[in-house]
PLY file of the C-alpha trace (Angstrom):
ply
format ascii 1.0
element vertex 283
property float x
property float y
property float z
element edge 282
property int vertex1
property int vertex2
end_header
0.00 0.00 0.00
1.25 3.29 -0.88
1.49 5.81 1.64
0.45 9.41 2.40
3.40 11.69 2.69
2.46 14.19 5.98
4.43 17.17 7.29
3.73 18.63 10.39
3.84 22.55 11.28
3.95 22.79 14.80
5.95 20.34 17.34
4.00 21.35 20.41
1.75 18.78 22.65
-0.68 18.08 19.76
1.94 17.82 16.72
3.81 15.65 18.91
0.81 13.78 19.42
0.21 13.24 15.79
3.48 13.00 15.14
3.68 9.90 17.19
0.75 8.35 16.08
1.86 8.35 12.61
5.44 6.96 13.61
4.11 4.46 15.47
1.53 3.67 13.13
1.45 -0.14 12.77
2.48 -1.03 16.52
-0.46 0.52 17.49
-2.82 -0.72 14.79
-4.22 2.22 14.42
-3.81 1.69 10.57
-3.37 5.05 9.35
-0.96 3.95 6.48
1.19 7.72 6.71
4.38 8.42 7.05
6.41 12.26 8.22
8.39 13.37 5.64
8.97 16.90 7.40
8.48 18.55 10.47
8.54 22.24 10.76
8.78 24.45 14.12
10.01 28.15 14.85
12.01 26.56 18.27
14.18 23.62 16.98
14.43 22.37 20.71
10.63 21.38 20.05
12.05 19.25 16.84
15.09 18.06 18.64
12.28 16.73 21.59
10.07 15.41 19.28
12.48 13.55 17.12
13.97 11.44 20.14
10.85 10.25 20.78
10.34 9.09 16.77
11.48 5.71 15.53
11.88 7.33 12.55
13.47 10.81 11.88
11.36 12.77 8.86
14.04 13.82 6.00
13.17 17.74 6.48
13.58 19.34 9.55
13.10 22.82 9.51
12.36 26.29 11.83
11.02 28.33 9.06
9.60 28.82 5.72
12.42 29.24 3.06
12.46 26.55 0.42
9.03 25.76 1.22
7.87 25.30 -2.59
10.35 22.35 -2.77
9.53 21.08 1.10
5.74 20.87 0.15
6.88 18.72 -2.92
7.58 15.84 -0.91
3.95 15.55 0.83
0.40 14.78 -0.22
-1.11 16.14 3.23
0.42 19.12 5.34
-0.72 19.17 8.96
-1.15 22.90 11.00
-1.07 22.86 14.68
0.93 25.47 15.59
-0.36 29.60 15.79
-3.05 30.96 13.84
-0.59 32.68 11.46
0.84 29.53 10.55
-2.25 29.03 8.68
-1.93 31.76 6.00
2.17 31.27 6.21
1.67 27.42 5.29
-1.89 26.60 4.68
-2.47 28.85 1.54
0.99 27.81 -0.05
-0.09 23.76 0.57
-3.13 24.39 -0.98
-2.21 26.39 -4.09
0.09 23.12 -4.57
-2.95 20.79 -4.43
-2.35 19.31 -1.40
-5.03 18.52 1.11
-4.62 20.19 4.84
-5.47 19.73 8.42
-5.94 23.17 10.03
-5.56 22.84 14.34
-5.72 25.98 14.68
-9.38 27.03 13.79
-9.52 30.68 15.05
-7.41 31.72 12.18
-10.39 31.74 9.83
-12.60 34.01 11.99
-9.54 36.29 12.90
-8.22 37.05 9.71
-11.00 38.63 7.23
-11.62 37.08 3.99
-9.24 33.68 4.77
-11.88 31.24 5.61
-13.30 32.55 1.54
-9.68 32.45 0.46
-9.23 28.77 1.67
-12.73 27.64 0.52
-11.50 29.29 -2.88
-8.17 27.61 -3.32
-9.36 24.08 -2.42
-12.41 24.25 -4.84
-10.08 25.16 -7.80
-7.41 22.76 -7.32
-9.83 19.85 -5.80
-8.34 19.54 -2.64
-9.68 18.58 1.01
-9.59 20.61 4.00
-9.96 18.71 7.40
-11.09 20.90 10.61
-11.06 18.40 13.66
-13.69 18.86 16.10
-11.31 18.96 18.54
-11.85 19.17 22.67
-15.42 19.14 22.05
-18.58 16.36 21.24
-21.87 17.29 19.27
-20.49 18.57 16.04
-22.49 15.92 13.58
-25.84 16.91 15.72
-24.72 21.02 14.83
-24.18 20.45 11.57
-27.06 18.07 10.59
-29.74 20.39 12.74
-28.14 23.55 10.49
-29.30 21.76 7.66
-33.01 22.60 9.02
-32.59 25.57 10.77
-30.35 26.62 13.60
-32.08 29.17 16.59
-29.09 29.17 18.97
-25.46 28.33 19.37
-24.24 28.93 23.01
-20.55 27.71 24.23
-19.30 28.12 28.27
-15.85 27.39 28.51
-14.25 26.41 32.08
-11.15 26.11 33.04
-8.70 26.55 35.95
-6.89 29.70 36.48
-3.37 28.28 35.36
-5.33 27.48 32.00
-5.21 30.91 31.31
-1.66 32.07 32.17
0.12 34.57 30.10
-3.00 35.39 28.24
-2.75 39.10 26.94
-6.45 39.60 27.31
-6.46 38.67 30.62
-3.61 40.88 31.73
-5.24 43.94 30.42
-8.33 43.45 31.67
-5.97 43.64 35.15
-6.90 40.18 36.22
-4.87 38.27 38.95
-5.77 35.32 38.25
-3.85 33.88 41.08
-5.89 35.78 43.40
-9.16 34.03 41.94
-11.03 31.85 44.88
-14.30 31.34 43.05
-15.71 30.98 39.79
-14.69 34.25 37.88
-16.21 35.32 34.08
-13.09 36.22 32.20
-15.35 37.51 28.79
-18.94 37.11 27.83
-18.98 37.57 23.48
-19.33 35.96 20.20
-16.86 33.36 19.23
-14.98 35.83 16.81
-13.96 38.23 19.83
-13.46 35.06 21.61
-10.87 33.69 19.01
-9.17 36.92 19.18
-8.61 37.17 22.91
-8.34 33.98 23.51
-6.36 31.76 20.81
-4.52 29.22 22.90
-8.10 28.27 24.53
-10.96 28.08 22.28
-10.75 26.90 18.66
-13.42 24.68 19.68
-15.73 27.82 19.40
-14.37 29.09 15.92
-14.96 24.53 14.78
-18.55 25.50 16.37
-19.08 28.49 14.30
-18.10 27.18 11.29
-20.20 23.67 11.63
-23.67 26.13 13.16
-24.42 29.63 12.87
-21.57 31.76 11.82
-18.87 33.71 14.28
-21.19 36.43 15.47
-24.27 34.00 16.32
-22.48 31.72 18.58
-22.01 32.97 21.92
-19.25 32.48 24.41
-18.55 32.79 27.99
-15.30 31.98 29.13
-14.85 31.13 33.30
-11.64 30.71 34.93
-12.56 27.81 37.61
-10.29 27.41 40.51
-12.68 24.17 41.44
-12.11 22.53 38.48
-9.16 20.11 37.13
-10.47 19.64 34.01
-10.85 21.76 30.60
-14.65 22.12 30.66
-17.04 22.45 27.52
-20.62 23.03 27.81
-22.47 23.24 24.65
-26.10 24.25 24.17
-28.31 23.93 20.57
-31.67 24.78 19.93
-33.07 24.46 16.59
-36.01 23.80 14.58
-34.90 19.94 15.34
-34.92 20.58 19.02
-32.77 20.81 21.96
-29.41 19.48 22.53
-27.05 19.67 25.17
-23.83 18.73 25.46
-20.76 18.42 28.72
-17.34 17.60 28.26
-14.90 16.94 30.83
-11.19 17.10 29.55
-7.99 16.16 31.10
-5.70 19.09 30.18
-2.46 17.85 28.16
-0.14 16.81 30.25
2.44 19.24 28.53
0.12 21.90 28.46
-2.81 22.98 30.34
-4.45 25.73 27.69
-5.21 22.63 25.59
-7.07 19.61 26.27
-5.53 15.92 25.26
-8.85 15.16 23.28
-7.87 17.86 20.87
-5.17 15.69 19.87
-7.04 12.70 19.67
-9.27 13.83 17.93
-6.72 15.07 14.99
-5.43 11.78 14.86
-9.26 10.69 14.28
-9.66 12.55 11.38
-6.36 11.34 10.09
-7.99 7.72 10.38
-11.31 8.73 8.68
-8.72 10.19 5.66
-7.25 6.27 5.13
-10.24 4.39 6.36
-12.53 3.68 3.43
-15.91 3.63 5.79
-16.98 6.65 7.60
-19.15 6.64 10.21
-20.75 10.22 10.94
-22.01 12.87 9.62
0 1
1 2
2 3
3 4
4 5
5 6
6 7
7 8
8 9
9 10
10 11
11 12
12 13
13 14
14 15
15 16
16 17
17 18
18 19
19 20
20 21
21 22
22 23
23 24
24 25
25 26
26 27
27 28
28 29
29 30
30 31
31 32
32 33
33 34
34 35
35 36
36 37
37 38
38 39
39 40
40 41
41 42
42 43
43 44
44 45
45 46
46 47
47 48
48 49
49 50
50 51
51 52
52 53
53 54
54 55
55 56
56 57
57 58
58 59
59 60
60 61
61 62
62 63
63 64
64 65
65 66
66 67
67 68
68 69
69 70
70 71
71 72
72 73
73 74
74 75
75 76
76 77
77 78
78 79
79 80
80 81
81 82
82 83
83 84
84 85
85 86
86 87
87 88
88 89
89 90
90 91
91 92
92 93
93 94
94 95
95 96
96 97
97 98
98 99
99 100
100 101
101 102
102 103
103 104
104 105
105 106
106 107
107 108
108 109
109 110
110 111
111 112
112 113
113 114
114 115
115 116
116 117
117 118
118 119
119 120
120 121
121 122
122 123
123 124
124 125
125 126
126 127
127 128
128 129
129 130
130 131
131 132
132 133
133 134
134 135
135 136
136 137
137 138
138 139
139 140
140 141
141 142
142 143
143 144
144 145
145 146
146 147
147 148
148 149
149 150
150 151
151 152
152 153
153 154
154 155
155 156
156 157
157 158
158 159
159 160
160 161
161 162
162 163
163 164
164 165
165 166
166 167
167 168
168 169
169 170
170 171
171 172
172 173
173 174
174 175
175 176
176 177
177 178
178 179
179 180
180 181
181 182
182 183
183 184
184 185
185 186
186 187
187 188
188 189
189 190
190 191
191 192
192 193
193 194
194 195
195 196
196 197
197 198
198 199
199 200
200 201
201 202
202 203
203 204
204 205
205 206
206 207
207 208
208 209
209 210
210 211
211 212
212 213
213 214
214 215
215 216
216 217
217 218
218 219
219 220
220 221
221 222
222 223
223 224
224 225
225 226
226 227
227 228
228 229
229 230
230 231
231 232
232 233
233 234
234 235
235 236
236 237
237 238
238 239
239 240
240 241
241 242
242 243
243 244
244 245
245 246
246 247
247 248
248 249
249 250
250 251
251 252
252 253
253 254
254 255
255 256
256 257
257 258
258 259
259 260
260 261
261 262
262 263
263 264
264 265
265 266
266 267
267 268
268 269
269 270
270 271
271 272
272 273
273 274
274 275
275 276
276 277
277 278
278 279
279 280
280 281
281 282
């Protein structure tokens, strides 16, 4: 079986994730039939890290973009999980190529005016595939089916302890301690596209949300810094012409870091197996 040729932008907990996955592909079983031909990060230390942990080192290792034309040449998918400007710097480039994408991070299409069109654009014209995971969050296929009859109401609340949201700008200049937080504590109240912004390390699942429902400025968002809580909370509420829905998830935070939630990898390295697997199940 011939394999697809991945590179990875983005050697932080999730690329790492993925990265593994796909390295230790048929150990696992997980039957992905990939292989890394590059991996691409602005702090080598993060390749350096990644690499020991690889049975097999990728032939391009790089910290920037230069001689990217040739670097995409040697893939057939090109993986983003590293900053929302990765996407334009590395997402538009795959695409013009032909190749088919993964985007991680999400809020880059509500940030950035006109990309989202740009990328739909680009991937129509050269018949190419781009994956969105639905990352740290559950009820996407109920969104997007009940959108095809009519969607009323799109409402995300985001918890998470304090040390989820360390170093985030917002948060500083709003002048919140959050060390000095004993209770629950609303950080922002807004739609997802002002959450993106002031948030980016915390909630692409509301930009995945938008984009499956009711648009950016529909969806609303409340964002609560938690000191009670362990976990990376998610509480999603629907109403349509289809009904109700509710949904609660509970995420362990990444182990290497807390702003993210491990089922954000997981599920990246789902949609990776839907790619190879000839049956989907799903909407």
């Amino acid at each position: 079986m011939v394999k697809t040729r991945v590179g990875v932008v983005g050697c932080g907990s999730i690329g790492s994730e993925i990265c593994k996955a796909i390295d230790s592909d048929e150990a696992t079983g997980l039957d992905l039939g990939m292989e890394l031909k590059f991996l691409i990060d602005t702090n080598p230390a993060n390749v350096d890290r990644l690499c020991k942990s690889l049975t097999k080192t990728p032939d391009i290792l790089k910290s920037d973009n230069t001689g990217l034309d040739r670097v995409l040449d040697t893939v057939d998918l090109v993986i983003e999980c590293a900053s929302q400007a990765a996407v334009r710097e590395f997402i538009i480039p795959a695409l013009k190529k032909g190749k088919e994408v993964m985007i991680l991070s999400v809020g880059a299409l509500l940030c950035e005016s006109g990309l989202f069109e740009e990328i739909e654009k680009i991937a129509k014209e050269k018949g190419c595939k781009v994956h969105i995971p639905s990352g740290a969050v559950a009820g996407i296929d109920g969104l997007k089916s009940g959108a095809i009859g009519g969607i009323h109401k799109v409402e995300l609340t985001t918890k998470k302890p304090p040390s989820g949201f360390e170093g985030n700008r917002y948060v500083k200049g709003q002048g919140i301690d959050l060390l000095s937080i004993k209770k629950a504590e609303t950080l922002f109240m807004g739609h997802a596209k002002e959450a993106v912004k002031y948030f980016p390390e915390n909630v692409n699942v509301a930009a995945s949300l938008s984009i499956a429902g009711i648009g950016s400025e529909a969806t609303k968002v409340k964002i609560v810094a938690d000191p009670s809580t362990k976990k990376n909370v998610h509480e999603i509420v629907v109403k349509g012409e289809f009904g109700k829905f509710f949904v609660c998830i509970e995420n362990e935070p990444s182990i290497t870091n807390p702003k993210t939630s491990y089922l954000a990898a997981l599920s990246a390295i789902a949609t990776l197996k839907s790619i190879s697997y000839p049956i989907r199940v799903g909407t």
